[in-house]
C-alpha positions in Angstrom: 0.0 0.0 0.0 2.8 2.2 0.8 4.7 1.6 -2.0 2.2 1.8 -4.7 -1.1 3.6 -3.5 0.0 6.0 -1.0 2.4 7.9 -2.5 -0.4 8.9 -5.3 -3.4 9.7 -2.8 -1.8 11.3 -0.1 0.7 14.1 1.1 4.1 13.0 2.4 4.0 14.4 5.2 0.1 12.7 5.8 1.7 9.5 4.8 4.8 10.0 6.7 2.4 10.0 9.7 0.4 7.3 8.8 3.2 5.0 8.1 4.2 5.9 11.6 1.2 4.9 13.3 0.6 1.7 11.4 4.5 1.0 12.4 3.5 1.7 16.3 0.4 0.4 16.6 -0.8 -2.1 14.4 2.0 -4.1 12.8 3.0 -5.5 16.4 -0.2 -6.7 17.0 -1.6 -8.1 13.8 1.3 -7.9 11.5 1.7 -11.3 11.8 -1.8 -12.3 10.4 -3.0 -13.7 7.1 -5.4 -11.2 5.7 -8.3 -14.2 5.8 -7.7 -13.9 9.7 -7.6 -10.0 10.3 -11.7 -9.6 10.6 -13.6 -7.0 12.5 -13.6 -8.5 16.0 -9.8 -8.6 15.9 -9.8 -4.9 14.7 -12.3 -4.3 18.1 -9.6 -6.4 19.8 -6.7 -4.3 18.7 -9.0 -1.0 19.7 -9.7 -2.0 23.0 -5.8 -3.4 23.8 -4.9 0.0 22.5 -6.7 1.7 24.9 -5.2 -0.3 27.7 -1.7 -0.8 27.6 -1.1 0.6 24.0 1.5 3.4 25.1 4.0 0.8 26.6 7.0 1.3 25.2 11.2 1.4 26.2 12.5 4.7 27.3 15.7 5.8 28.2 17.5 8.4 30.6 20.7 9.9 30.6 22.7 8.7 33.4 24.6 11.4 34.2 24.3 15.3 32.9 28.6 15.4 33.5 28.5 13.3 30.6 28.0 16.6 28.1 29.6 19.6 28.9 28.1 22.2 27.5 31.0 23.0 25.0 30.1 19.6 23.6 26.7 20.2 22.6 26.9 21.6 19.1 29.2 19.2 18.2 27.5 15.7 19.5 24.2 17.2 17.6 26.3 16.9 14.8 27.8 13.8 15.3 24.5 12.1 16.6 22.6 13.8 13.6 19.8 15.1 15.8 18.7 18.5 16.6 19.9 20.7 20.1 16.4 20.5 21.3 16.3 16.8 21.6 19.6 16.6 23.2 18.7 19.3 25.4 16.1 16.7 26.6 18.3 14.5 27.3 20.5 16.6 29.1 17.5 17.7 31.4 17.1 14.0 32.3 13.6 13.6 30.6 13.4 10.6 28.8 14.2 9.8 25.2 13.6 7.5 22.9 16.1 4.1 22.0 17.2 5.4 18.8 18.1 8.7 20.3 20.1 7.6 23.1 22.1 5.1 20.8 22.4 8.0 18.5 24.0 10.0 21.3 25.7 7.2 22.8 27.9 6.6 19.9 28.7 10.6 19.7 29.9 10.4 23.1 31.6 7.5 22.5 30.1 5.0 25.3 27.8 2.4 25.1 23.8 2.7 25.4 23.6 0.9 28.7 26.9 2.8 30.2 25.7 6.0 29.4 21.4 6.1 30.0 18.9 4.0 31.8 16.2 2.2 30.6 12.7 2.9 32.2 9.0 1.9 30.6 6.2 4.1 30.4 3.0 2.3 30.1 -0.6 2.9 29.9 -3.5 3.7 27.2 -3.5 5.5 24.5 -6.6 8.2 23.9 -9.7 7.5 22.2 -8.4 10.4 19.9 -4.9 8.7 19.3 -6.8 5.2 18.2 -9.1 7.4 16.0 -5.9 8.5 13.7 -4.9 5.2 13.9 -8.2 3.6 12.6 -8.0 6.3 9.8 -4.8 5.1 8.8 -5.4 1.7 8.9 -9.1 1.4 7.1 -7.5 2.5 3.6 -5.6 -0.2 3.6 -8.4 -2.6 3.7 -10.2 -0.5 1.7 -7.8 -0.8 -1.1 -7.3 -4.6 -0.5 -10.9 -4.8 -1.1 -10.6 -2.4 -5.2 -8.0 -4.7 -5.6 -10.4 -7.9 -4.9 -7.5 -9.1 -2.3 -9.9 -9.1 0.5 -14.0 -9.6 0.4 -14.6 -6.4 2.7 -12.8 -4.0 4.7 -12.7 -5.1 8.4 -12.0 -1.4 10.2 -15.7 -0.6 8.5 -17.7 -1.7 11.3 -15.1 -1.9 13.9 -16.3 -0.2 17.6 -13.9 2.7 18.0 -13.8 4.0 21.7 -16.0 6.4 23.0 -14.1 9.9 24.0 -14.2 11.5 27.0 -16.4 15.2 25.8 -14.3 17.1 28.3 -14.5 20.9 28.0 -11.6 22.4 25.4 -9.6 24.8 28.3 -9.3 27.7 26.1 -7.7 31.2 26.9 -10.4 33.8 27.2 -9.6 37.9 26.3 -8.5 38.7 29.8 -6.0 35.3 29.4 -4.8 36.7 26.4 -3.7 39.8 27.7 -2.1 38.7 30.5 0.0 36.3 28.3 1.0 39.1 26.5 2.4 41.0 28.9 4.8 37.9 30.0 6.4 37.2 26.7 9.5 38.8 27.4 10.6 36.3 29.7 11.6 33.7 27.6 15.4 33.1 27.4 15.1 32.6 23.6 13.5 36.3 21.9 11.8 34.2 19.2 9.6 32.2 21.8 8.0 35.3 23.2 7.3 37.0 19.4 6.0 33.4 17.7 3.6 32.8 20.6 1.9 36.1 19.9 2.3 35.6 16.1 0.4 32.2 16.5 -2.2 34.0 19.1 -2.7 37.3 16.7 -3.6 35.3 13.5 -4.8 32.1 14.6 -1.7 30.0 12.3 -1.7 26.4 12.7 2.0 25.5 14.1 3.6 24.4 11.0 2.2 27.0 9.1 4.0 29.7 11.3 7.4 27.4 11.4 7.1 27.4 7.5 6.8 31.6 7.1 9.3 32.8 5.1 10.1 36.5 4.9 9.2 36.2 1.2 5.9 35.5 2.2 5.4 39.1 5.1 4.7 42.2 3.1 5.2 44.5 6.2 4.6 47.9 4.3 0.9 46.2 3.0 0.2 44.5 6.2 -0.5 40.7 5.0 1.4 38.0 5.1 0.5 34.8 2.9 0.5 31.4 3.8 1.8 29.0 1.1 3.6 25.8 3.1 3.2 24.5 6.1 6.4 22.7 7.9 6.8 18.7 8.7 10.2 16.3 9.6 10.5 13.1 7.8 13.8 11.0 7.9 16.0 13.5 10.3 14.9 16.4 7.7 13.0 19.4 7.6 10.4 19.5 4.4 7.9 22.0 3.3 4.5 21.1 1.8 1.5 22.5 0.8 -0.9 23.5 3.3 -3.5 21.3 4.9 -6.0 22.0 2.2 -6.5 24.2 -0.3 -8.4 26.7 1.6 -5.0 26.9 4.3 -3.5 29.1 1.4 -4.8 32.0 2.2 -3.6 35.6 2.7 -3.7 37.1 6.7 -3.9 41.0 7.6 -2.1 42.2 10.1 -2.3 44.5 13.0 0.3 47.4 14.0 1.4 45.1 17.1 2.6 42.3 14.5 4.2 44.6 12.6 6.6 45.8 15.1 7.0 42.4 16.1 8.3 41.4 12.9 10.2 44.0 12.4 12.0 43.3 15.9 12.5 39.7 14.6 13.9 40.9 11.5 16.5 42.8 13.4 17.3 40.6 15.5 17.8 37.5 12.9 20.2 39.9 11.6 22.4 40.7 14.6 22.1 37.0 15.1 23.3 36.0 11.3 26.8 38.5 11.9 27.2 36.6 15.5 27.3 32.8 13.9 28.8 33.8 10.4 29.3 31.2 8.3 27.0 28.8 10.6 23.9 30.1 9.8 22.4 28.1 7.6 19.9 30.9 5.5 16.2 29.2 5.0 15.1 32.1 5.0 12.4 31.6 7.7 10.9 34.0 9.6 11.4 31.8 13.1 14.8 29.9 13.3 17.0 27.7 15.0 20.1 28.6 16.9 21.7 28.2 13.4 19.3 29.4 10.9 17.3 25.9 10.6 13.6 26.1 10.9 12.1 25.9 14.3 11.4 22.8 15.7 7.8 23.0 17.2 8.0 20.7 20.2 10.8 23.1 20.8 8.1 25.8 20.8 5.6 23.9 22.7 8.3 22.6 25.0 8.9 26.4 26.0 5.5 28.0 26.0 4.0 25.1 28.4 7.3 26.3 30.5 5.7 29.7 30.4 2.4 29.0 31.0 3.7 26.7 34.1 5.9 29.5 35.8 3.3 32.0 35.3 0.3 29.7 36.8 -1.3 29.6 33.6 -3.7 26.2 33.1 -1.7 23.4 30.9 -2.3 23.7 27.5 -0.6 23.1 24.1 1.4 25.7 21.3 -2.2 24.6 18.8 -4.4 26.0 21.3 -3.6 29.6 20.6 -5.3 29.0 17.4 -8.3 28.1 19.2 -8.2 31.0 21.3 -8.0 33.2 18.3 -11.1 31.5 17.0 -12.8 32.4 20.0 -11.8 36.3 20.3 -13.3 36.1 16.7 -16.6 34.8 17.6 -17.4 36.5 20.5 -16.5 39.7 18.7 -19.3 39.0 16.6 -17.4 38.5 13.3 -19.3 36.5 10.6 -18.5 32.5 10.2 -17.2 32.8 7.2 -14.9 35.3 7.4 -13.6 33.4 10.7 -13.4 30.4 8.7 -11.4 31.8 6.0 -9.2 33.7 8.2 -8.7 30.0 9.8 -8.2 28.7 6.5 -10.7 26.1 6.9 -12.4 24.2 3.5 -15.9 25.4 4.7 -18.2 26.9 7.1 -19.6 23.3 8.7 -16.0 22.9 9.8 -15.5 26.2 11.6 -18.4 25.7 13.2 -18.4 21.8 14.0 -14.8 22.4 16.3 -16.1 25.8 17.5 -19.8 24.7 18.2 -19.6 24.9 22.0 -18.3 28.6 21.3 -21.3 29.4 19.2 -24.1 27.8 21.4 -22.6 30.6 23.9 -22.4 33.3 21.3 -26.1 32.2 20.7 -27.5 32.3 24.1 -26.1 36.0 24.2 -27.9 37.0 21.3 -31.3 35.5 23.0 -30.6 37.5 25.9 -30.0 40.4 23.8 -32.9 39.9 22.4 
């Protein structure tokens, strides 16, 4: 399937994914299986042990810190082929994965048990987590089936797991502001200035990690989304956005202007300081080199923002959200928030956002 229908129905980076979670999650427990054998109680089975114990899996921990002195860092990235980010998380003692401690194992020159632990984390996966995976998986069958390999597709009537409907934590207007005014405090400039990028226009993440300064026409205020950013096989890759709605052009207010400007000034400082380092994508938001930004990186510092500052726990994507929300409480028409969102229609705005709207709604009644 992956060899000769993905590659022609789906994105690289969509397949990239997929592959992924068919590699995680389903080959271990039914790659073993004649297709005659894989039916739809097996597929409930596979659900159901996903949700129990599906996030078991072998993690490892530095041993000791001492081992990489912070001179050593650039060049063990190097050597290990993996980002500063991810060593950095090692550094910090949070786990990583096998491949990355035998990747820095070897750079350091020690073996993988000499140099990190080995711990399990176990556990379910979400409902949400098994839904991606039953979307990758059911075109597989579905395809068997064209191809008259299998008599019908066993995902089809499969009993996916029912999801907690817990209430989306959201930042409201007065949130907003006050995570404005604490955007300085980030060690890294960028941090502070792509948080309130992603909060001011509603970008998804790999939209804003994609922006190029080709794309920012500060004297007309717009900038123009045309990629969106994804890693596959240790490398950086640009695509197309989600849909073809996600291309879309985005006005801008004074505040992101000087923002960007600021950004632009100091990528330049930064660009003399490295020299022939800097490796020119021309992004808007970079590495310490030049490189695009990695957004766990980004997520990895704003929930470290939100934690000092007693802000509740939320992910780098939900800024989007609360952009979506400013919007429809301010009144502003669905559409226009949908295309500002860069959403393929209306239903879809509204679907993610309907608790939003039933509020807006009972406003309007009272109003009334």
């Amino acid at each position: 399937y992956y060899e000769q229908i993905a590659p022609h129905k789906l994105k690289e980076n969509t397949m990239y994914g997929n592959r992924k979670l068919i590699d995680l999650y389903v080959l271990p427990y039914i790659g073993h299986l004649k297709l005659k054998d894989v039916t739809t109680a097996r597929i409930d089975e596979l659900f159901n042990l996903l949700l129990k114990s599906g996030r078991t899996r072998e993690t490892y921990r530095l041993k000791d810190p001492a081992y990489l002195p912070k001179g050593t860092w650039l060049p063990t990235t190097r050597k290990a082929g993996i980002t500063l980010g991810t060593l950095k998380v090692a550094i910090r003692g949070d786990s990583v994965t096998k491949e990355t401690a035998e990747k820095i194992a070897v750079a350091i020159g020690k073996k993988l048990k000499d140099a990190f632990v080995l711990e399990k984390k176990g556990g379910g996966l979400d409902p949400q987590t098994i839904m991606r995976v039953r979307t990758a998986t059911s075109p597989i069958f579905s395809t068997a089936v064209k191809k008259e390999i299998m008599f019908k597709n066993p995902v089809t009537n499969a009993t996916s797991p029912k999801r907690d409907e817990k209430e989306k934590l959201f930042l409201d207007a007065d949130g907003c502001r006050q995570l404005l005014t604490i955007l300085d405090e980030p060690t890294n400039p960028q941090v502070g200035r792509a948080i309130a990028m992603l909060l001011y226009t509603g970008m998804r993440v790999g939209e804003l990690m994609a922006l190029r300064w080709e794309d920012v026409f500060l004297d007309d205020a717009i900038l123009t989304v045309k990629h969106t950013l994804y890693r596959a096989d240790k490398k950086y890759k640009l695509t197309s956005p989600k849909t073809k709605s996600s291309a879309r052009v985005i006005a801008m207010p004074p505040q992101l202007i000087e923002l960007l400007e600021e950004q632009k000034a100091w990528q330049e400082q930064r660009k003399k300081d490295v020299g022939q380092r800097w490796i020119d994508r021309g992004a808007v938001f970079t590495g310490a080199f030049g490189e695009y930004m990695n957004r766990s990186y980004l997520n990895s510092e704003f929930k470290k923002l939100l934690t000092a500052n007693g802000f509740p726990d939320l992910h780098v994507h939900d800024l989007r959200h609360a952009n979506a929300s400013l919007l429809i409480n301010m009144g502003v028409p669905v559409k226009v928030i949908s295309e500002h969102l860069g959403h393929s229609n209306t239903l879809t705005t509204e679907n993610i956002y309907a608790h939003i709207f039933n509020s807006t709604q009972a406003k309007a009644s009272e109003a009334i």
